[in-house]
N, CA and C atoms as an extended XYZ file, in Angstrom:
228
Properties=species:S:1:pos:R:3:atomname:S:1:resname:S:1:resid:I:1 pbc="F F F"
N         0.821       -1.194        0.000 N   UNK     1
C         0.000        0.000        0.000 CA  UNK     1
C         0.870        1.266        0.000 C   UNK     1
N         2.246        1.130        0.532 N   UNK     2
C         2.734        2.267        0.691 CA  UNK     2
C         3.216        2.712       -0.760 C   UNK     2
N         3.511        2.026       -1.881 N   UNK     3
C         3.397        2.073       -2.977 CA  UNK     3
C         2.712        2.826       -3.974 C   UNK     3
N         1.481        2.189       -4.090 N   UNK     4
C         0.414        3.067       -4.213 CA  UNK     4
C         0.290        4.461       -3.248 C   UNK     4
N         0.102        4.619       -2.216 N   UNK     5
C        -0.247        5.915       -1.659 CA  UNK     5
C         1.101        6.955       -2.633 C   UNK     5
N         2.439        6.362       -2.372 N   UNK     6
C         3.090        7.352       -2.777 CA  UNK     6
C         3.431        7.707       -4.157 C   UNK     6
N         3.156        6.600       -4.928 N   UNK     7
C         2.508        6.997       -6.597 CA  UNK     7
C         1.207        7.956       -6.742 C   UNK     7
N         0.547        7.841       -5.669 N   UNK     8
C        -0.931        8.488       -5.546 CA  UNK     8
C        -0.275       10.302       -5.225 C   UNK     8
N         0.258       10.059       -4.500 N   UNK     9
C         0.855       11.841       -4.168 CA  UNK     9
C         1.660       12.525       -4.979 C   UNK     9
N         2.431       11.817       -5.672 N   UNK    10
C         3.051       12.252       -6.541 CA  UNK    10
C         2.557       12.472       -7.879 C   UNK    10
N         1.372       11.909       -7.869 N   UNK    11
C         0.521       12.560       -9.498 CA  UNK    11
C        -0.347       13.650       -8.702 C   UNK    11
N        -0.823       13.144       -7.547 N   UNK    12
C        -1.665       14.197       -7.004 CA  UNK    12
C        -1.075       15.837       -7.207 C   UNK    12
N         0.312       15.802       -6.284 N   UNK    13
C         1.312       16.732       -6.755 CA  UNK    13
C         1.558       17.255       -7.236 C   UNK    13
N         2.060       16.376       -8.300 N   UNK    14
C         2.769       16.733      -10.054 CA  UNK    14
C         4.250       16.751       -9.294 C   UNK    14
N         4.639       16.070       -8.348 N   UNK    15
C         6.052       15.940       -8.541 CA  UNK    15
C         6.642       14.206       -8.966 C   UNK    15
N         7.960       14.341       -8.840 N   UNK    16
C         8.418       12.465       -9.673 CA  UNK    16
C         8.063       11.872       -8.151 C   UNK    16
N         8.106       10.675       -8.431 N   UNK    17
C         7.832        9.842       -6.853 CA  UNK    17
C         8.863        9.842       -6.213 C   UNK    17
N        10.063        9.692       -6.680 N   UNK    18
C        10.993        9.544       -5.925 CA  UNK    18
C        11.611       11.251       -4.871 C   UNK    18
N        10.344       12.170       -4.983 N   UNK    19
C        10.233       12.978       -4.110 CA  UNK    19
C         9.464       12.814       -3.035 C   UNK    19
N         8.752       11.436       -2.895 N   UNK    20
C         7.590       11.528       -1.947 CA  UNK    20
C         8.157        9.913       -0.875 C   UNK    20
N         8.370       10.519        0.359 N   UNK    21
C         9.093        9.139        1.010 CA  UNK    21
C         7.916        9.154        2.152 C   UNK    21
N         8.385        8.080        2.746 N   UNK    22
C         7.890        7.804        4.161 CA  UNK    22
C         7.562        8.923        5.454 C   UNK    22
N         8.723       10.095        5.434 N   UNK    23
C         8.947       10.507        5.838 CA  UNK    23
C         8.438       12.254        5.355 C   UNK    23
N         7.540       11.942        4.368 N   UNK    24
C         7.179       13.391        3.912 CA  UNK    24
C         6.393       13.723        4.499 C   UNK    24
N         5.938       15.291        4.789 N   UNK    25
C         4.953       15.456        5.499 CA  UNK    25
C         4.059       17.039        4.577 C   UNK    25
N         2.845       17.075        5.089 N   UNK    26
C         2.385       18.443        4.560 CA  UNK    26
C         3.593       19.558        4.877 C   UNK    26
N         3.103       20.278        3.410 N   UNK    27
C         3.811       21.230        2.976 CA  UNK    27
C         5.654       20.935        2.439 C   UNK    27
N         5.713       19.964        3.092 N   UNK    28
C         7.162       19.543        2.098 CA  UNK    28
C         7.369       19.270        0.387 C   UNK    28
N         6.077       19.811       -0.071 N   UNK    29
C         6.133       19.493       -1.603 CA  UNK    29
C         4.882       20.536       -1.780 C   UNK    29
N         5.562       21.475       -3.016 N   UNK    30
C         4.966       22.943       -3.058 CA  UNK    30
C         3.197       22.851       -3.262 C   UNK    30
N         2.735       21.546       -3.584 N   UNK    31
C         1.475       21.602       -4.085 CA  UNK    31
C         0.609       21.079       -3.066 C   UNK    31
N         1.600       20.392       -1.950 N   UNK    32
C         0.611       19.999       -0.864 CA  UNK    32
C         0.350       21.222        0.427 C   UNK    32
N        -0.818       22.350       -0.307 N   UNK    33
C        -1.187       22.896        0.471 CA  UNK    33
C        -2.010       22.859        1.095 C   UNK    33
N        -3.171       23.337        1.830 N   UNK    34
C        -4.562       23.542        2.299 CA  UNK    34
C        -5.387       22.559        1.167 C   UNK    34
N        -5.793       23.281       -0.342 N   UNK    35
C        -5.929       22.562       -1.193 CA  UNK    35
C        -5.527       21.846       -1.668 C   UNK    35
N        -4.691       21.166       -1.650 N   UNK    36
C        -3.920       20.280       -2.124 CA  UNK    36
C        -3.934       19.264       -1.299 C   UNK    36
N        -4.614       19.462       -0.156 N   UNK    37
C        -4.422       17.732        1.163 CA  UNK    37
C        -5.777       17.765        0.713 C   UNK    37
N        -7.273       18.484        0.436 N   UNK    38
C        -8.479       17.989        0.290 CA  UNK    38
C        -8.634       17.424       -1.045 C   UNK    38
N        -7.828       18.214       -2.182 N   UNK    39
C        -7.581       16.574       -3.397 CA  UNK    39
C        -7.163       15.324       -2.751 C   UNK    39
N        -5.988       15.356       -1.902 N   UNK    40
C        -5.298       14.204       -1.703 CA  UNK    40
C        -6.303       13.438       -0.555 C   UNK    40
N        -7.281       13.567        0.106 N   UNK    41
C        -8.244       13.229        0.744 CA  UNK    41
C        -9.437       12.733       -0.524 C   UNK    41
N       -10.278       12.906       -1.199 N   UNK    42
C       -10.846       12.838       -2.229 CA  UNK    42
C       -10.220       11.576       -2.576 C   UNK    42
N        -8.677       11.734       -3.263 N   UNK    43
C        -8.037       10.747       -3.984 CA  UNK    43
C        -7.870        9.571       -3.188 C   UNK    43
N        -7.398        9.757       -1.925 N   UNK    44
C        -7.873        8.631       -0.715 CA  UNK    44
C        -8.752        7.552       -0.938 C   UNK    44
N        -9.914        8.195       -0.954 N   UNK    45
C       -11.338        7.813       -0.641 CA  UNK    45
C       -11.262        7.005       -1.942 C   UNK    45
N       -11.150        7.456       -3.090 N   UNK    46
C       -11.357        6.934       -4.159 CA  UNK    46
C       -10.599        5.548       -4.374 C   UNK    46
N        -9.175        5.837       -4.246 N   UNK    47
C        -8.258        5.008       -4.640 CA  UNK    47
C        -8.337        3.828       -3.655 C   UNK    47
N        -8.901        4.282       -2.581 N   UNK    48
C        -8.702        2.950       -1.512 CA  UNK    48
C       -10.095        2.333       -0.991 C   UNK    48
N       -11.217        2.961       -1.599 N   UNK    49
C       -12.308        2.778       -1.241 CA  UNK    49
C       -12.335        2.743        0.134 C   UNK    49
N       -12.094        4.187        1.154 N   UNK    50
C       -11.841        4.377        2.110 CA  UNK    50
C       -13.247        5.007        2.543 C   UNK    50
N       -13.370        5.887        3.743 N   UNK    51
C       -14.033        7.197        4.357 CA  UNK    51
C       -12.929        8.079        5.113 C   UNK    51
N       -12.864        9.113        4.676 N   UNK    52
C       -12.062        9.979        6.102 CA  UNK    52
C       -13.259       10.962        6.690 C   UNK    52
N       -13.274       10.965        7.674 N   UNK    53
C       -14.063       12.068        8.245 CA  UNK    53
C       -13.411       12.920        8.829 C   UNK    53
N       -14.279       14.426        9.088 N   UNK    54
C       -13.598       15.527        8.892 CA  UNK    54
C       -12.793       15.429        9.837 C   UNK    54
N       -13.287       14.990       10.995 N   UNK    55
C       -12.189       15.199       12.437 CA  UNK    55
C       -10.586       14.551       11.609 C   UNK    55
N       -10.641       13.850       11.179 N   UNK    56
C        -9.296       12.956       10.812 CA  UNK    56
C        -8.334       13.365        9.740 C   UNK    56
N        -9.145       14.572        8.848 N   UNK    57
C        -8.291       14.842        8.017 CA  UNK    57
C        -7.459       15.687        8.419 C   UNK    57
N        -7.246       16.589        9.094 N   UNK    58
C        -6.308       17.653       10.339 CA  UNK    58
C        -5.224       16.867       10.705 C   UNK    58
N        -5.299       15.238       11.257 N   UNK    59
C        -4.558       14.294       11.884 CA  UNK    59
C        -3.461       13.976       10.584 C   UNK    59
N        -3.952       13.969        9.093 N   UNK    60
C        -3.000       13.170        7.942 CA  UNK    60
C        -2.300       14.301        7.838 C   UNK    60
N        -1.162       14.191        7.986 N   UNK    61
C        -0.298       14.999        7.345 CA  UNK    61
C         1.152       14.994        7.535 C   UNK    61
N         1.063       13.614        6.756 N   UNK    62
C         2.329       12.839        6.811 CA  UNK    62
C         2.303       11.353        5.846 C   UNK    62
N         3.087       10.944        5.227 N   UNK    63
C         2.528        9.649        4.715 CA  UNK    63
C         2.515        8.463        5.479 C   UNK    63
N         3.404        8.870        6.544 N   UNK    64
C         3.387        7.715        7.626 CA  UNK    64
C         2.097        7.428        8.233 C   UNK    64
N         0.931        9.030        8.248 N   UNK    65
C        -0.077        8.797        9.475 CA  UNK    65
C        -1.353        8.671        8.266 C   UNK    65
N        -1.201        8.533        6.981 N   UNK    66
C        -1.887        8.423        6.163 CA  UNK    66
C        -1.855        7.169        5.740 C   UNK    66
N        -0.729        6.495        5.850 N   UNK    67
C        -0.489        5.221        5.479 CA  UNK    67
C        -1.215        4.401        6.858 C   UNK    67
N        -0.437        4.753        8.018 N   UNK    68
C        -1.424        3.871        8.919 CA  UNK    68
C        -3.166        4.269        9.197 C   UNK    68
N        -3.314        5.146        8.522 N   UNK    69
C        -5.159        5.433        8.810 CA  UNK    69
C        -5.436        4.576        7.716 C   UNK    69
N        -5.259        4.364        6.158 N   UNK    70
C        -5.214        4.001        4.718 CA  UNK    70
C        -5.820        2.516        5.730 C   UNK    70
N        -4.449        1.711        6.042 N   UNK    71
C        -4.293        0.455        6.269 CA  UNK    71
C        -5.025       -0.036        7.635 C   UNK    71
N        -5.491        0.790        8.143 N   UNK    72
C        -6.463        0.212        8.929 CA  UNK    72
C        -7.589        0.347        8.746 C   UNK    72
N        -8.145        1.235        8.095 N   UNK    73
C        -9.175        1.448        7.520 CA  UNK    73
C        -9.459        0.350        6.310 C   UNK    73
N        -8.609       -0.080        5.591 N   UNK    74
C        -8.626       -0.975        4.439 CA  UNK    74
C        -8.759       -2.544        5.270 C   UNK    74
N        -7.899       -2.869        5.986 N   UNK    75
C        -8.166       -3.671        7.173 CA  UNK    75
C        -8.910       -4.441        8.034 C   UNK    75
N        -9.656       -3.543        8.504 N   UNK    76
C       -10.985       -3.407        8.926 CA  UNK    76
C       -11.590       -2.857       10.335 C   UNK    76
């Protein structure tokens, strides 16, 4: 999954993937702004056949804490 998520941010983006690690977090890549985390929320939902609710989207902002919400949510 971590795969996908970070192919997922990096088109989300528009940067190459090999800018988007484990360790990235909001605002470390010029397009992940305000707008740019509620695409990447949207794209979430879609790509993983997820839900985020609002309280939780404040919490992602990181791929680490996106990856573990992703995977437990996918999980069950």
């Amino acid at each position: 999954m971590l795969d996908e998520l970070m192919a997922l941010m990096a088109e989300i983006f528009e940067v190459e993937a090999q800018e988007v690690s484990q360790d990235t977090q909001f605002g470390d890549l010029p397009k992940w702004d305000s707008m740019g985390h509620m695409d990447l929320m949207v794209a979430l939902e879609s790509k993983f056949g997820i839900e985020i609710n609002a309280d939780s989207i404040r919490d992602l902002v990181s791929v680490k804490a996106i990856l573990e919400a992703a995977e437990a949510k996918v999980n069950g």
